[in-house]
C-alpha positions in Angstrom: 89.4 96.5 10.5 92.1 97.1 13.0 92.9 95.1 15.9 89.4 93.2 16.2 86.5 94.0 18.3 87.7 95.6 20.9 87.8 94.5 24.3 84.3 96.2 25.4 82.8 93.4 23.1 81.9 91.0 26.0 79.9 93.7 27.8 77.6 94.1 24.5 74.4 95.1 26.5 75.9 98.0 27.9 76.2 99.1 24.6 72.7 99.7 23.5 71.3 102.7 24.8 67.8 103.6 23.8 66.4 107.3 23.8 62.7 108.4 23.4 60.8 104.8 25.2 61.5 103.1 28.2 63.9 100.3 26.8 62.6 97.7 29.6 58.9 98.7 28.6 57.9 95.0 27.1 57.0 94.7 23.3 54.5 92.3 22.1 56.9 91.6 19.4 59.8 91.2 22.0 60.5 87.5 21.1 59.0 84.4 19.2 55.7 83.9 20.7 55.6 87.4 22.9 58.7 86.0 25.1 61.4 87.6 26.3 64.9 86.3 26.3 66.9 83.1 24.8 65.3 82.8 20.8 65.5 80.0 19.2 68.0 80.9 16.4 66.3 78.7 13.5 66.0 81.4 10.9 68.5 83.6 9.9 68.3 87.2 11.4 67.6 90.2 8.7 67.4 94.0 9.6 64.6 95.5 9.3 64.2 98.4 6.6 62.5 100.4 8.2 65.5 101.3 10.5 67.8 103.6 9.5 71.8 104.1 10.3 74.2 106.5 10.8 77.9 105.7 11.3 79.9 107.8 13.4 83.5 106.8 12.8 83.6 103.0 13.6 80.1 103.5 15.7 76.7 102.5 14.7 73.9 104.4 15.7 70.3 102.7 14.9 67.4 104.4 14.6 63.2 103.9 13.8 62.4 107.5 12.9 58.6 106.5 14.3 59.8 105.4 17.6 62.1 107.8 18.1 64.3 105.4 19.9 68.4 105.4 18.8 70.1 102.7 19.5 73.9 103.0 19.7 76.2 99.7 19.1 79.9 99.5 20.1 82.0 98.2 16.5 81.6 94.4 17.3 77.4 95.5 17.7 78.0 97.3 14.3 80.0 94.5 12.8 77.1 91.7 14.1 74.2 94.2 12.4 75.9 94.4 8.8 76.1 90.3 8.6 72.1 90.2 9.5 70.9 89.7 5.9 68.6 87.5 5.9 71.1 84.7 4.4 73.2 83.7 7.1 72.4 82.0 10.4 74.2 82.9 14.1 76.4 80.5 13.9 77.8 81.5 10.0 77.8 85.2 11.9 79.5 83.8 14.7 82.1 81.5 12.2 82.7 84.7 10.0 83.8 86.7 13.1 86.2 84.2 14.9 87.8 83.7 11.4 88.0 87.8 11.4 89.2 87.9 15.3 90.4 84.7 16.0 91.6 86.3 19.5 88.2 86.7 20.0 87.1 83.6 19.4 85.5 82.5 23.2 83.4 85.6 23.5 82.3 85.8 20.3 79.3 83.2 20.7 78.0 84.6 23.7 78.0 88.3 22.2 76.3 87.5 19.1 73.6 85.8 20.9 72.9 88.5 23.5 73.6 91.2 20.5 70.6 89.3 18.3 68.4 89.4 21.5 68.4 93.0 21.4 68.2 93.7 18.6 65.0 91.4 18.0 63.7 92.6 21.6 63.8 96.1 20.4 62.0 95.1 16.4 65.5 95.9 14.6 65.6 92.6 13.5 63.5 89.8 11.9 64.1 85.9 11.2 63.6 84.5 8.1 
């Protein structure tokens, strides 16, 4: 990819929008244990199959066809959903991306974190 994430990558909740729901409407599934906010990162994040994709260029726009909700994710977003397999942990996310954008490499905890907490809050993703 060229150039790395771009610079928009710290800002990564501004780069979900949600379509079709209230996005702040609370989600019994929104978090280990029905709570929102920090996770505890013990498992290893997976995407849910039930979602599906559609690239637009280098854009990633996610979508449950029940919820009609669409989510879209700037390229580091996009980049963060591909590595969520079920095998890898944050942290091996976060180490594959600093080793890809090593100028990156300060914001690239922080917005892998916050990108994982949306995705969970919103069901997109699973820990395993």
């Amino acid at each position: 990819r060229r150039g790395g994430p771009r610079k928009e990558s710290s800002h990564l909740l501004a780069a979900f929008s949600t379509f079709g729901q209230d996005a702040d409407a609370p989600r019994d599934d929104a978090a280990p244990g029905g709570k929102r906010g920090r996770m505890v990162s013990t498992g290893r994040p997976r995407r849910k199959p039930d979602y599906r994709i559609e690239r637009l260029e280098e854009e990633l726009l996610l979508f449950h066809p029940s919820s009609e909700q669409v989510f879209y994710c700037n390229e580091t977003a996009s980049l963060i959903w591909g590595l969520c397999d079920g095998e890898r942990t944050e942290q091996e996310i976060v180490d594959l991306l600093v080793m890809a954008y090593p100028e990156s490499a300060a914001a690239l905890p922080k917005d892998v974190e916050a990108t994982l907490i949306q995705f969970h809050e919103h069901g997109a993703i699973e820990y395993v």
